[in-house]
N, C-alpha and C positions, 0 to 999 in steps of 0.2 A: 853229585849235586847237579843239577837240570837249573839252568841260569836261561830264562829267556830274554835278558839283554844283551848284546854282544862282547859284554866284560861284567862280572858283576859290579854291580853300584850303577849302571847305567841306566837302570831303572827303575836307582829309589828316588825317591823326594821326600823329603825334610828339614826342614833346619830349625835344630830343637837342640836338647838341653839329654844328659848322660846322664845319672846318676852311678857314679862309677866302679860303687861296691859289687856290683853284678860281672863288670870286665877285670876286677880285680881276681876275682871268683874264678870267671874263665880262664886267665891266662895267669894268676900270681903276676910279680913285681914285673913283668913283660906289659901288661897294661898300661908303663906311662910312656911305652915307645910309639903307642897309638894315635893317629894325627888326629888328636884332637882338637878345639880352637882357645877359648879362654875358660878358665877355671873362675865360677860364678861367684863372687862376694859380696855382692850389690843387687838386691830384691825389690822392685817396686810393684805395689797393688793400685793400680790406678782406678776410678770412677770416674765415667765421663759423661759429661752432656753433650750437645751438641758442638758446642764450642772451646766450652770449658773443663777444669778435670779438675779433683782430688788428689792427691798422690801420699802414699805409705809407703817412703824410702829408704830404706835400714842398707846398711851397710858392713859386715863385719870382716874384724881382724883376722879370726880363725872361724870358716866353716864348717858347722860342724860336720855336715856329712857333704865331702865333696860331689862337684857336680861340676861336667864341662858342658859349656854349649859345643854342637857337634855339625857338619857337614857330612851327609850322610857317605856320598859317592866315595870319597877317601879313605872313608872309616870300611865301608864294605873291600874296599878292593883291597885294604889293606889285610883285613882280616882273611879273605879269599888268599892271599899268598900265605899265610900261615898255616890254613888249611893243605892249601898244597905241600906246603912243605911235609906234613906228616902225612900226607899218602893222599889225601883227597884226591878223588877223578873231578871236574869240573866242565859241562857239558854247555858250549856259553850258545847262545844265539838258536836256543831252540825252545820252542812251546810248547808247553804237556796240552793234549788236548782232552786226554781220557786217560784210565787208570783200567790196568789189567788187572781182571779180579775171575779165581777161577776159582770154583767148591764154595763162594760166600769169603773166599781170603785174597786181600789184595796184596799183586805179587809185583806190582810192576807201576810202566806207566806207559803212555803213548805219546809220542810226538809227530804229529802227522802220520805217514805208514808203520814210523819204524814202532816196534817196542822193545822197552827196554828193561827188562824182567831183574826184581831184587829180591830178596827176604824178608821187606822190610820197606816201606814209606814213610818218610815223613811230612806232611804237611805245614809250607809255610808261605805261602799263597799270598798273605797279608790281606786285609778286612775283609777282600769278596771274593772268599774261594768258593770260588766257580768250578772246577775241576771235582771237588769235593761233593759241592751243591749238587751238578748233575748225576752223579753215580748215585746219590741217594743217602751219603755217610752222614752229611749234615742239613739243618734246614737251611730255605732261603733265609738269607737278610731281612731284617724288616726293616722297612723305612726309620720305625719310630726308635732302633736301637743304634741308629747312624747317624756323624753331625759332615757337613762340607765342609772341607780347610782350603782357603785361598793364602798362597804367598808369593812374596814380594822375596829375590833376595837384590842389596844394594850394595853399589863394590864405590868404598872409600877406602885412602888410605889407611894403615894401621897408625898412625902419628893422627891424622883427623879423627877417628875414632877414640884414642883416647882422651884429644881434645875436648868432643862433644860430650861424652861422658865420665870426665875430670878422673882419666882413671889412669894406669899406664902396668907395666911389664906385665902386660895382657892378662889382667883382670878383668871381668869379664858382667855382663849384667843383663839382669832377665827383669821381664817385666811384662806382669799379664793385668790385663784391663776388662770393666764391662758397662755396658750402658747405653747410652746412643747410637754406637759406633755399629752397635749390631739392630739398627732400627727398634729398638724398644723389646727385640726378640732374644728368647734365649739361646746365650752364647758368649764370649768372648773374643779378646786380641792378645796376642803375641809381640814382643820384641826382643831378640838376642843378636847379642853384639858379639859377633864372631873375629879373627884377627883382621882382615879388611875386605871384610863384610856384616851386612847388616840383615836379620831375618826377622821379615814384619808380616804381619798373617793375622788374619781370624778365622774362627770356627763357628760356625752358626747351624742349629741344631736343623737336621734336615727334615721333618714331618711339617714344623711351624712355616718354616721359610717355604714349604711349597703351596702350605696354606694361603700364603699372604702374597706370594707371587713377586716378592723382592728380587732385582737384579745383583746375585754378588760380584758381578765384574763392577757395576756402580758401590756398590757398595765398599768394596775394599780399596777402589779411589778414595770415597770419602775419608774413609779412615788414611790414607795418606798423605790425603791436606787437612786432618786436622792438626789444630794450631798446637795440642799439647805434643803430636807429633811429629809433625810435616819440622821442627828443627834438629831434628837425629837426621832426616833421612837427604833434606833438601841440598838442592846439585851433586846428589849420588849418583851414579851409574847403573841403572835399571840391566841386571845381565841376567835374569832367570825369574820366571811366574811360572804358577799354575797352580793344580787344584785337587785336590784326593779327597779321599772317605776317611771321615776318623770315627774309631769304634768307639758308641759312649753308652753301651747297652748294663747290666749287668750280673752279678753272679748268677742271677736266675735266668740269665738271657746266653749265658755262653754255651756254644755247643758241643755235643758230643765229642769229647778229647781223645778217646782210643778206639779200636775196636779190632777184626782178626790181621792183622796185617800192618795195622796203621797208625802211625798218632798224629797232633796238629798242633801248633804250637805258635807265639807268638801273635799276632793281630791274628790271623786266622782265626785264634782261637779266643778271638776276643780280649785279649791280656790288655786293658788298658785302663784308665781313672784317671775324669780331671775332679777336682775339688775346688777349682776355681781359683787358689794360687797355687796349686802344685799341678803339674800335668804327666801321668808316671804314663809310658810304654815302650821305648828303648833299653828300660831293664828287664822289665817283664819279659821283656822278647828274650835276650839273654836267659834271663835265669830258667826260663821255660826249654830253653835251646839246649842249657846243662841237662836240662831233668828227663827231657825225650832223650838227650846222647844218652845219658846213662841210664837211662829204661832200654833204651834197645840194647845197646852192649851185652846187659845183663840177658835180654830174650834172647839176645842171637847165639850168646854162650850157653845156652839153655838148650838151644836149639825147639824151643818154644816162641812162636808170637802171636799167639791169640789173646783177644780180647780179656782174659782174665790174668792172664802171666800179663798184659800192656796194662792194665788196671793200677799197676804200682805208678805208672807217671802221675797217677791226680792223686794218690797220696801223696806222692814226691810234692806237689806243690802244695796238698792242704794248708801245711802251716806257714804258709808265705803267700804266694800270687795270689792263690786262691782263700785265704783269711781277711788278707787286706780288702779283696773287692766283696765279699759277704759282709766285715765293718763298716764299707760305706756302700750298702747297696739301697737304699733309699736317697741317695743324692740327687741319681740325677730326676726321680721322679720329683722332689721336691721342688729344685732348680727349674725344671719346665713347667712348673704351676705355681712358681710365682715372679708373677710378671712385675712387680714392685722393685727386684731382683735389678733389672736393666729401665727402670723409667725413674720410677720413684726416688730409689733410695740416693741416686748419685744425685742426682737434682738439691733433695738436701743436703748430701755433704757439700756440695760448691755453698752453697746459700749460706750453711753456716760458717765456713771458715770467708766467705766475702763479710758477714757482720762479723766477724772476731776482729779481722783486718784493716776494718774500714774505719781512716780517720779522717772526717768532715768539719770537723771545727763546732760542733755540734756537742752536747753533754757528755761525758765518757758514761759509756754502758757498760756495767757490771758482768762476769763473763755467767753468773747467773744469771741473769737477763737473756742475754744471748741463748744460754742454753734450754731457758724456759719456750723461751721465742720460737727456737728449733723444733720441741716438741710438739708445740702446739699446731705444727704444720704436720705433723705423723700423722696420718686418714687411718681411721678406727685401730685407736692404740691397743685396746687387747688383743685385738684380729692379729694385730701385727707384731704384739710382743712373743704369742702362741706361736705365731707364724715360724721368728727370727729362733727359739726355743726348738724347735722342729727342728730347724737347719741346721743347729750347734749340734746335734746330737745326730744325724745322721751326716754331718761330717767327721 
């Protein structure tokens, strides 16, 4: 394994959420020795205005499908020793710059002069395999199939953290947002409450935002003084920012997964899906990570690795990675055409729960009333019921 950080983990960035069936998968009952941070049972879907939010806070007893928020660096380094342990070579603090490919079969890779010739590549590059790009295996990136993620991580105490979010023996809470905070643009916000620390971040679609020529460094300020959030994060300890590519292309947009020599797997290969409150790709990467191990295993026991004997990895995933992002492969076109999505629709929810709420000393209004009241501010109700119908069903 060719690690161009000087340890692995040194050069991911994340702070997100596990879905854990996938590390259970990998390692059996060895998975909950993995340092992971709090085990999520606490879900909020926030809509925001400028100032104000909505909030859809559910809370449960028993999850049904576990889920840890995660810090990435730990998680890798931890997993890098397990590897080691079973034989793994691990090659830290060098860059592939190119790929040895000799007869049309790739045998190798390059780092600076040296090469270092295998049987067998795997590709995991993460969104911008570049490496791949140049030799010609895959196409470029497009703009339109990639969003920018800005984050914040904030170091609080673990006693303050469960404080602010009424929670304790590191229960853990997630909470994704959309609406203002992304200038009216499509996109969303993040917040996981890790043991002490806090991951705050948005995502905003990368074609729109160059469009419109927004600053995300202003931007993901604002989002951390606003008022529905600036009380999670305020007099934390600012220890880590920055900024990555998140893949949000799909089934028809992923590319080329094997071919004489090679396969690719995890972001590289596209593996990811937000839905708007769910955001899957730290399992993807996993379960994708089992399906290339055990596709090559099998070629290298074969002493076969051409494209047709590697062709069994995107079976391996048809009925999983690859089903899920075909079920929702109209998302994100729908989501970036409709702009109602991040202006409109949270504007109404704040307006109707402020009249549900609101006592003035005034006549009590009927919550029929109210809710006639609500509709009557909907802008072209069939447009929009069509619209909302569209969404439901390609999510």
């Amino acid at each position: 394994m060719v690690e161009r950080g000087s340890t692995c983990g040194a050069k991911t960035f994340t702070g997100g959420r596990l879905y854990t069936y996938s590390l259970r998968e990998l390692l059996g009952e060895q998975w909950r020795q993995a340092p992971l941070q709090r085990e999520v049972d606490r879900e909020i879907i926030s809509l925001l205005t400028e100032r104000e939010a909505m909030n859809i806070d559910t809370t449960f007893a028993e999850p049904a499908g576990r889920s840890f928020t995660v810090l990435s660096t730990p998680l890798v380094e931890w997993l890098a020793q397990r590897c080691e342990e079973v034989g793994v070579e691990i090659v830290p603090g060098a860059s592939v710059t190119g790929l040895v490919i000799r007869d049309g079969l790739v045998c190798g890779v390059r780092t600076g002069d040296e090469e270092l010739t295998s049987a067998l590549v795997i590709d995991a590059e993460g969104t911008n395999p570049l490496v791949f790009e140049r030799a010609g295996l895959v196409r470029r990136l497009a703009r339109e199939d990639v969003a920018v993620g800005a984050k914040y991580l904030f170091k609080l105490s673990e006693e303050e953290i469960d404080r602010r979010f009424t929670t304790s023996d590191r229960h853990g809470t997630a909470m994704l947002g959309m609406g203002a905070i992304t200038r009216g643009l499509f996109g969303g916000m993040f917040l996981y409450t890790n043991i002490d620390t806090i991951s705050l971040g948005l995502v905003v679609d990368s074609a729109s935002w160059r469009k419109h020529g927004h600053s995300l460094v202003e931007t993901a300020e604002d989002l951390r003084q606003h008022p529905a959030i600036a009380r999670y994060v305020e007099g934390a300890e600012l220890v880590e920012y920055g900024a990555h590519l998140v893949y949000e292309g799909s089934v028809d947009t992923v590319p080329q997964l094997f071919g004489d020599g090679w396969l690719i797997a995890g972001d590289a290969a596209g593996f990811c899906i937000n839905r708007g409150f769910t955001i899957r790709g730290m399992d993807y990467a996993i379960a994708s990570g089992i399906a290339a191990g055990e596709t090559a295993a099998a070629a290298l026991a074969a002493g076969d690795v051409s494209a047709i004997r590697l062709s069994a990895y995107k079976d391996a995933l048809a009925g999983s990675v690859l089903a899920d992002m075909a079920e929702v492969r109209n998302a994100h076109g729908w989501m970036s055409h409709t702009p109602d999505l991040f202006t409109t629709y949270p504007g109404l929810a704040v307006d109707l729960m402020r009249d549900m709420f609101t006592v003035d000393g005034g006549p009590l209004v009927p919550v029929r009333s109210t809710l006639a009241a609500a509709g009557k501010k909907v802008p072209k109700k069939l447009s929009t019921a069509l619209n909302l119908v569209k969404g439901v069903r390609s999510l």
